[in-house]
N, C-alpha and C positions, 0 to 999 in steps of 0.2 A: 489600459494595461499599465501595468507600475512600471515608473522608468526603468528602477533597478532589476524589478523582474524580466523586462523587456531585455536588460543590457546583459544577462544571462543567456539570454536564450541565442540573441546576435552571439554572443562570444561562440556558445556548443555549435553554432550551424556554422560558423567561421574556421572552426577546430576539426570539423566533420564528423561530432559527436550526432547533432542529429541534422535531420534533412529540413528543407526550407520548409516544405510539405507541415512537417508537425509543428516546425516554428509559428507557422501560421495558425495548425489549429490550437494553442497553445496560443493564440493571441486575438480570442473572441474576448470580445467585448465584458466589462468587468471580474474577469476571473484572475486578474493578476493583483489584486487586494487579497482578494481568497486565496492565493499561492503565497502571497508575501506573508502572509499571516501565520502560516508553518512552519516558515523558513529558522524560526526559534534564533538558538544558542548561535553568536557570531562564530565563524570559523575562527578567528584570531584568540576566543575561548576555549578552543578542542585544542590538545598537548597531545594529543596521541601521532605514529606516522602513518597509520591510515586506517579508514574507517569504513565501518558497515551502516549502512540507514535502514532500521527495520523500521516497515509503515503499515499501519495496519486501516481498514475501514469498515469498523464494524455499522451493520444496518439497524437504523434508529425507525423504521418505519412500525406504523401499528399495527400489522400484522405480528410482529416477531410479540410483541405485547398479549396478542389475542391467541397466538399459541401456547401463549405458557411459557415462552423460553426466554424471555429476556435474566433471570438471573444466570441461567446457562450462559449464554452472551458476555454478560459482566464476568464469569468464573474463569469462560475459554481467554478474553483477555487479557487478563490477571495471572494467570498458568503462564502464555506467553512471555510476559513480561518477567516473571520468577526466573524461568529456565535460561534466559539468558542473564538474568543476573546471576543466577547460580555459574554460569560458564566462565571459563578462565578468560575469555576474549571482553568479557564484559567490559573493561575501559575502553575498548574500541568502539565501543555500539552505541546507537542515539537511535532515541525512540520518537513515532511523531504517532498520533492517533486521530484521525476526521474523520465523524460520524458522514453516513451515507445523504445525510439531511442539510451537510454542511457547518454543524457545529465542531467547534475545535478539544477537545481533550484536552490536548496537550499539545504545542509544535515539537519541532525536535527538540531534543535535551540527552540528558546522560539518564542511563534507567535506574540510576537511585534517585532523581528527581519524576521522572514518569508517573501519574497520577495511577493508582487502582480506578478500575470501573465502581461505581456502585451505586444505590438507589438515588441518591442526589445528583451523581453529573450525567445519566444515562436512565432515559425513561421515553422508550420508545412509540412513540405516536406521530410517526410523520409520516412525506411519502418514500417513491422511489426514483429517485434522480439517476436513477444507475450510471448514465453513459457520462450527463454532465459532470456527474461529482466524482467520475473517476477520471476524466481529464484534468480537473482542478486536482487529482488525488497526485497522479504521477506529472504532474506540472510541477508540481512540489517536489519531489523527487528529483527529476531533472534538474528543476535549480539548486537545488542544493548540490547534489550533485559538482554541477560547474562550478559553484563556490567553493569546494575544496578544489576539484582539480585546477583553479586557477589560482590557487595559494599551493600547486606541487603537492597532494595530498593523495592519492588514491582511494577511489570508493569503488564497492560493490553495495549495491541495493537488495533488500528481498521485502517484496510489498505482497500484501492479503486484501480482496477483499470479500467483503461478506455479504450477501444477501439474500433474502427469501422468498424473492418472489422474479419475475420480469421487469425488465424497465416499465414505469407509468408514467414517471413527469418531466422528462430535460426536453427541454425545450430549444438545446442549443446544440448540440452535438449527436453522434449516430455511431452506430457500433464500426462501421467503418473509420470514423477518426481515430476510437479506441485504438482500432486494431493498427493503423497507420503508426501511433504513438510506439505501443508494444515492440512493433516489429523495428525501430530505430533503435529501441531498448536493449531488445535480445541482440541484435548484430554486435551492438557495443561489446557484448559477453563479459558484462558487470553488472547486470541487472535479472533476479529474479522475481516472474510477475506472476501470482498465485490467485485462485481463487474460489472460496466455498460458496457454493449453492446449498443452502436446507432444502431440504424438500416440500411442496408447498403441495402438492398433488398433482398438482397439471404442468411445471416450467421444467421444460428438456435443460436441464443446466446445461450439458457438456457441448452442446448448441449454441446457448447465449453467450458462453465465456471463449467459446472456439469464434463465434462472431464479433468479437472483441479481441480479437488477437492471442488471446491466453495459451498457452500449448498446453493437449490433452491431458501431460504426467502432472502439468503441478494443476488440474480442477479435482475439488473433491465433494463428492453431494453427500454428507451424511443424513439420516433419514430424521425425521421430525422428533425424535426423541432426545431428552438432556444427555443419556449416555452417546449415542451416537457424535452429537453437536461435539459433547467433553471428548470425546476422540479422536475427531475430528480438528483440532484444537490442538491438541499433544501431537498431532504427526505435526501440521505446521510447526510446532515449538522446535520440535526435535531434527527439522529439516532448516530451520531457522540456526541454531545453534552451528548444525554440521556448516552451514553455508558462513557463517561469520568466522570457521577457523583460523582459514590460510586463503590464497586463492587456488590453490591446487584443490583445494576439499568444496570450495566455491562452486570452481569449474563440473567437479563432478558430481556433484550435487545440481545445480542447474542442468546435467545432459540427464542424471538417472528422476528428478523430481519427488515425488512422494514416494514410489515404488522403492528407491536404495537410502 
């Protein structure tokens, strides 16, 4: 574990941000290089007085390739990334993006620096790490996280992620860490934890992401199709945006989810 990721995680469990429980799974063996490596823009570089971390993960596996949908993929995270730059709160926001496979997009930054997806950084043929790469996903989160609230900063979070199929390869973690992490997350009530299933014919999403902690309102399964996916894509935008206002619009936005 990286020292300094390490000295994050003691501070939130010290703070009573989160529980020892997640500290620990949050402190399996190699994934604090992987968390470090998101952590991007120094907070002593953010001017803003407080900030939203929008994270997104989209699935790099070969499946999404052999459906058809990977420039769907590229489109829905590029849409995301527009709408809140279109938004008035846009100097508050930093964007981070890791693929489901463990490659980095981008760490955090401001989203006029945020890379577009396209046929160069994003070409999907790997597997699915689900459980693992989504501990290292909101590991990152969390720490960051604590970096600003320990420089007096305020954050709310809204993280996605994406997949098409069931977990096939983590080798290190189980939907009960997931869901252990989430639920430290949600109590905080400055974190929202999202996340789309495609449909792949046979994986009960609202199943795998309710086994991972996710609450029912923010899971979304749109069906196998690029409009579906592109729609699927613009409600997160648009519930992204609402959640980066204020924290009154945060708050309620987090209790109504996709539905308000």
């Amino acid at each position: 574990m990286s020292q300094d990721v390490q000295k994050l995680f003691g501070s939130a469990v010290a703070e009573g941000a989160i529980s020892e429980q997640t500290a620990q799974i949050l402190s399996v063996k190699d994934i604090g290089a992987a968390i470090q490596a998101g952590l991007g823009v120094p907070v002593d570089d953010v001017q803003s007085s407080e900030v939203v971390l929008v994270t997104m993960m989209p699935d790099d596996s070969s499946s999404i390739r052999a459906a058809g949908n990977a420039q769907v993929v590229r489109d829905g995270h590029n849409l995301v990334i527009e709408a809140l730059s279109a938004s008035k709160q846009k100097g508050n926001i930093l964007a981070h993006t890791r693929y489901l496979n463990g490659g980095i997009l981008y760490p955090y930054k401001s989203l006029d620096q945020a890379a577009k997806m396209d046929q160069s950084n994003y070409d999907p043929n790997g597997g699915t790490p689900l459980y693992d790469q989504t501990i290292v996903l909101l590991g990152t989160v969390l720490a960051k996280t604590q970096e600003f609230a320990e420089n007096g900063v305020p954050v709310r979070t809204v993280t996605l992620i994406i997949t098409d199929g069931h977990d096939e390869h983590s080798v290190k973690s189980t939907p009960r860490d997931v869901a252990l992490v989430v639920k430290d997350m949600l109590m905080s009530e400055n974190h929202i934890v999202a996340a789309m299933g495609i449909n792949d014919g046979r994986t009960d999403f609202r199943q795998v992401f309710q086994g991972m902690g996710v609450e029912d309102q923010w899971i979304l399964t749109p069906g196998n199709t690029p409009s579906e996916i592109r729609r699927a894509f613009q409600v997160f935008s648009q519930s992204a945006v609402r959640a980066s206002q204020n924290a009154v619009s945060f708050s309620q936005a987090a209790a109504g989810g996709f539905g308000k």
